[in-house]
Backbone as JSON, one array per atom type, in Angstrom:
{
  "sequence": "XXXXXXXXXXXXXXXXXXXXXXXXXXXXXXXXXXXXXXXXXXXXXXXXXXXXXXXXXXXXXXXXXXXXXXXXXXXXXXXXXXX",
  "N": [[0.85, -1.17, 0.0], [0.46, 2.12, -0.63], [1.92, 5.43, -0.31], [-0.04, 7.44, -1.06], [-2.64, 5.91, -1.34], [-2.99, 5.33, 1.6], [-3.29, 7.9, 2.53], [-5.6, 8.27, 1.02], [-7.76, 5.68, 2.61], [-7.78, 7.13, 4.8], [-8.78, 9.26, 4.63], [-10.94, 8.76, 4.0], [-11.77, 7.37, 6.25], [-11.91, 9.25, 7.97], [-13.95, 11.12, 6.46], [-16.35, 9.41, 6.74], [-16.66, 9.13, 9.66], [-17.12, 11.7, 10.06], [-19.45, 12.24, 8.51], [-21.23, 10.44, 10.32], [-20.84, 11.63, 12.77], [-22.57, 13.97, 11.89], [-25.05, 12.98, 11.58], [-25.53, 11.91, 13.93], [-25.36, 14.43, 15.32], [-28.43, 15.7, 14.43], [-29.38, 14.25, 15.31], [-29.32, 14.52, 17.86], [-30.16, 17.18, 17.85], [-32.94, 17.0, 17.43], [-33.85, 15.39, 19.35], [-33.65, 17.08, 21.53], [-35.66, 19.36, 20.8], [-37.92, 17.85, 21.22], [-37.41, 17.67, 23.91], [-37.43, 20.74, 24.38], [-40.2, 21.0, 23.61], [-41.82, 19.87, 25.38], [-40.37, 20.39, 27.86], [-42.21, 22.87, 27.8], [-44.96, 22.11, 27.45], [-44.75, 21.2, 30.14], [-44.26, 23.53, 31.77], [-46.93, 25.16, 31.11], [-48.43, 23.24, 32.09], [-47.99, 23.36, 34.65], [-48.59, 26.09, 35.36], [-50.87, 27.1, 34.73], [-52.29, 25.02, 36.96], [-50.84, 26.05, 39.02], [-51.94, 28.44, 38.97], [-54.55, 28.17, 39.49], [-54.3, 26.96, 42.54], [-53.55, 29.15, 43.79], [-55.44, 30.88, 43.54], [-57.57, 29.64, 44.74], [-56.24, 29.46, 47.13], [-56.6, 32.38, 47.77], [-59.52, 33.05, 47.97], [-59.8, 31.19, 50.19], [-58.6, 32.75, 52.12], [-60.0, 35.14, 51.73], [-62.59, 34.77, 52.68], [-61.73, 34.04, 55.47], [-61.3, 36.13, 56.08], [-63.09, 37.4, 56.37], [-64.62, 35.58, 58.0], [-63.6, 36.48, 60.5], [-63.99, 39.25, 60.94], [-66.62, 39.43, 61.43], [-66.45, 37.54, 63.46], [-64.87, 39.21, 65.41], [-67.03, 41.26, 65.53], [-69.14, 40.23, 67.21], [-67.93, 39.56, 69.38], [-67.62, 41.79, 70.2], [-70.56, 42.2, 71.1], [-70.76, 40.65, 72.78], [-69.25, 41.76, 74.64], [-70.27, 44.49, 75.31], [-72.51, 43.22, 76.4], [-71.59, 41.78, 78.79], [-70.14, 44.16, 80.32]],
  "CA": [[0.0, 0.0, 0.0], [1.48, 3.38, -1.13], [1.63, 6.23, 0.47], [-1.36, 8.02, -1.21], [-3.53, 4.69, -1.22], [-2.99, 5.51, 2.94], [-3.87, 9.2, 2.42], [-7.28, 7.89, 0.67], [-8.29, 5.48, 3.39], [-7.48, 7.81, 6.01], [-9.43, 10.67, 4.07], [-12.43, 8.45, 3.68], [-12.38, 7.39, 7.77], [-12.41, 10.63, 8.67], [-15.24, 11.35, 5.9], [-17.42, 8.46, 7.48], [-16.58, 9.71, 11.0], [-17.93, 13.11, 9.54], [-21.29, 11.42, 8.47], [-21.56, 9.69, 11.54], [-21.21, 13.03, 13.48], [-23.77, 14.72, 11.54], [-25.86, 12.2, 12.0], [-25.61, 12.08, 15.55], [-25.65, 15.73, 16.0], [-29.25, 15.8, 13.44], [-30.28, 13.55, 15.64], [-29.1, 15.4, 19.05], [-31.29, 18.4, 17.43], [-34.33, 16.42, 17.24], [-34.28, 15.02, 20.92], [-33.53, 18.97, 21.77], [-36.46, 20.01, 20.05], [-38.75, 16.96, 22.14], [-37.54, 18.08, 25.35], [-37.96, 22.06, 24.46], [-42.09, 20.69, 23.86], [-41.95, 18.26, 26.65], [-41.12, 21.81, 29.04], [-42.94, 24.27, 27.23], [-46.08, 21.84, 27.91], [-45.19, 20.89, 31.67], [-44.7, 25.15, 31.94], [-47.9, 25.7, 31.1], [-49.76, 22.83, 32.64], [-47.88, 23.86, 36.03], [-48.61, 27.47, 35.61], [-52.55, 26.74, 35.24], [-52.33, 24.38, 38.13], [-50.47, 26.91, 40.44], [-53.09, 29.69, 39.25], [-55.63, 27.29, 40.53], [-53.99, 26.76, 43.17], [-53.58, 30.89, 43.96], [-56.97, 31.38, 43.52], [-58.61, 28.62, 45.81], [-55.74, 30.53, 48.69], [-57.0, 33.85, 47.61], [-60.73, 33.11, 48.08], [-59.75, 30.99, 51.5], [-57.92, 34.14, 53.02], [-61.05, 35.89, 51.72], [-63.3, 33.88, 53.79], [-61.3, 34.03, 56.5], [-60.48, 37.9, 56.35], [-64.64, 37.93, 56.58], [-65.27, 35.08, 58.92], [-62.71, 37.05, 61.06], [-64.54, 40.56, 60.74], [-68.18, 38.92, 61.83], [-66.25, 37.2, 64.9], [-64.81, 40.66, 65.94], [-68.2, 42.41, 65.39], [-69.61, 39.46, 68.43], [-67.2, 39.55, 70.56], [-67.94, 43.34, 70.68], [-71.46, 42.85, 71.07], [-70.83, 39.76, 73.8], [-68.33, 42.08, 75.78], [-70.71, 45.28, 75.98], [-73.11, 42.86, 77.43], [-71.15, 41.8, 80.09], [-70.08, 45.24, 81.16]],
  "C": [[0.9, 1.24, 0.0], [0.84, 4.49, -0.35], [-0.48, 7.03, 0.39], [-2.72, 7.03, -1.47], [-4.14, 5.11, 0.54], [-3.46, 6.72, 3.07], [-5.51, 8.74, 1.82], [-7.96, 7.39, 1.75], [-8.44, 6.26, 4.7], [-8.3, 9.2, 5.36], [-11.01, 9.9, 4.36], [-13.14, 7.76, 5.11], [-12.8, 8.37, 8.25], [-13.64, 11.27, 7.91], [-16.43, 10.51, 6.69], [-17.58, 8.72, 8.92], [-17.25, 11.33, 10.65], [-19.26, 13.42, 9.89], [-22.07, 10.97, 9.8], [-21.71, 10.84, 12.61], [-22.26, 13.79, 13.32], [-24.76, 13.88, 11.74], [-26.98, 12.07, 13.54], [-25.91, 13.24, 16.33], [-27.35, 15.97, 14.8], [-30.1, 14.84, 14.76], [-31.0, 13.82, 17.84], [-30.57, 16.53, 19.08], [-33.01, 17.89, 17.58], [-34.43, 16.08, 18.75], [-34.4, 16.39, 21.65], [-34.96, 20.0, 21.54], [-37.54, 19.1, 20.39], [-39.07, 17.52, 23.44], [-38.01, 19.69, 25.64], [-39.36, 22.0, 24.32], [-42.17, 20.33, 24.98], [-41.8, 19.35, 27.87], [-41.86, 22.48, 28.83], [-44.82, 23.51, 28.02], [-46.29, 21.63, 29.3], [-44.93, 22.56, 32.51], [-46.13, 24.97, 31.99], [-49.24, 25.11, 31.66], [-49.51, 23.05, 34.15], [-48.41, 24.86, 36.52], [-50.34, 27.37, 35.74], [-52.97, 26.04, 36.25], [-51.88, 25.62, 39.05], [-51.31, 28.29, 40.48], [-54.4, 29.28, 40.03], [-55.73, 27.28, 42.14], [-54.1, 28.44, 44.7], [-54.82, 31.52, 44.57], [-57.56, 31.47, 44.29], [-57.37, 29.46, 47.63], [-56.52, 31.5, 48.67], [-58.76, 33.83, 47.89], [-60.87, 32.14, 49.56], [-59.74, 32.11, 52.59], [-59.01, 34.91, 52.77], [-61.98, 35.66, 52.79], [-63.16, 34.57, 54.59], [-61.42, 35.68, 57.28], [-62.62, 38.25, 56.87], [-65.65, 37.33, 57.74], [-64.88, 36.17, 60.32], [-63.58, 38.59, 62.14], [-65.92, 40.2, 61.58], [-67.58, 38.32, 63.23], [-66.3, 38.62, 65.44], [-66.21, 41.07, 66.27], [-69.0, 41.14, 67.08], [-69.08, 39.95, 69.02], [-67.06, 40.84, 71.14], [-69.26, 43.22, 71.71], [-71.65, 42.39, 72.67], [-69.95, 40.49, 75.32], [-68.91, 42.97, 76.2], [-71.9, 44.19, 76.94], [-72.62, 42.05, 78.52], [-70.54, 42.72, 80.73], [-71.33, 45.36, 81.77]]
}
């Protein structure tokens, strides 16, 4: 085998190692482009869950802020009548 016989095979490993890279990176891109859906959808089904979530506090603490207000207003009415 002659020199430039050895320059060919050695041109055409590193071509097939090329292929095989692009390949691999084509194929990198595509799993990349799964997982950027795969958050984008568990974003947005978290973010509607934790508004849910927000809400059902925000209308507890409401409640509360009112059950709260109606105790007070007793415990007024229960303390002038025991003066």
């Amino acid at each position: 085998m002659n020199n430039e016989e050895k320059i060919l095979n050695l041109l055409e490993k590193v071509y097939i190692d090329l292929q095989e890279t692009k390949l691999d990176l084509k194929e990198t891109k595509q799993d990349l482009k799964e997982v950027k859906k795969t958050v984008l959808h568990i974003e947005n089904d978290h973010g509607q869950k934790l508004s849910a979530l927000f809400d059902g506090y925000k209308q507890n603490s409401d409640k509360l802020d009112r059950i709260e207000a109606e105790v007070s207003k007793h415990e007024e009415i229960i303390l002038r009548r025991i003066r």
